[in-house]
C-alpha positions, 0 to 999 in steps of 0.5 A, spaced: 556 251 876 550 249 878 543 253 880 542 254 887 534 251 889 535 254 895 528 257 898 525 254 891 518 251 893 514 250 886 507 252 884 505 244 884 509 239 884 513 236 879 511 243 875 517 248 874 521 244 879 529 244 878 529 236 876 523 238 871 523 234 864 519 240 861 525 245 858 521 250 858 519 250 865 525 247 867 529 253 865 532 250 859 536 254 853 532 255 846 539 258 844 541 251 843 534 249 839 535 255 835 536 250 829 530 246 831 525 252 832 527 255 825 526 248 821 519 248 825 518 254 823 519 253 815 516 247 815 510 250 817 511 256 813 511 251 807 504 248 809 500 255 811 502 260 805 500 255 799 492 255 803 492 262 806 493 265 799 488 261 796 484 263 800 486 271 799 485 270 791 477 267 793 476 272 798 478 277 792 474 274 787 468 274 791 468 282 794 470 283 785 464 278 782 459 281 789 460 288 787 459 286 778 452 283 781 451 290 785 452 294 779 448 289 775 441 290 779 442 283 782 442 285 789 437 280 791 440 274 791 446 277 795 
């Protein structure tokens, strides 16, 4: 049934005891927030992906138009 807290004594009070309200802490269960976790993880998936390949494209443009420059003999501004 219930966990035994017998023996328990927690780091501080209120952190990580049984009647804790963190579930994480208090030993909570992620399997029932599988589908709460997967939606966190699209929703932030959708938000970074557009900007990171942005900025991979810019970073290959730069590295291209760096070295155009180099072989062009105008390294002195770079």
């Amino acid at each position: 049934m219930g966990k035994s807290t017998e023996g328990f004594r927690p780091l501080r009070p209120g952190i990580g005891s049984p009647t804790s309200t963190t579930p994480l802490l208090a030993g909570g269960h992620w399997e029932d927030d599988a589908e709460m976790i997967r939606r966190v993880n699209w929703k932030l998936d959708l938000g970074l992906l557009p900007l990171l390949s942005l900025l991979y494209l810019f970073n290959g443009l730069d590295r291209g138009n760096i070295g155009n420059a180099q072989t062009q003999g105008d390294s002195s501004q770079i």
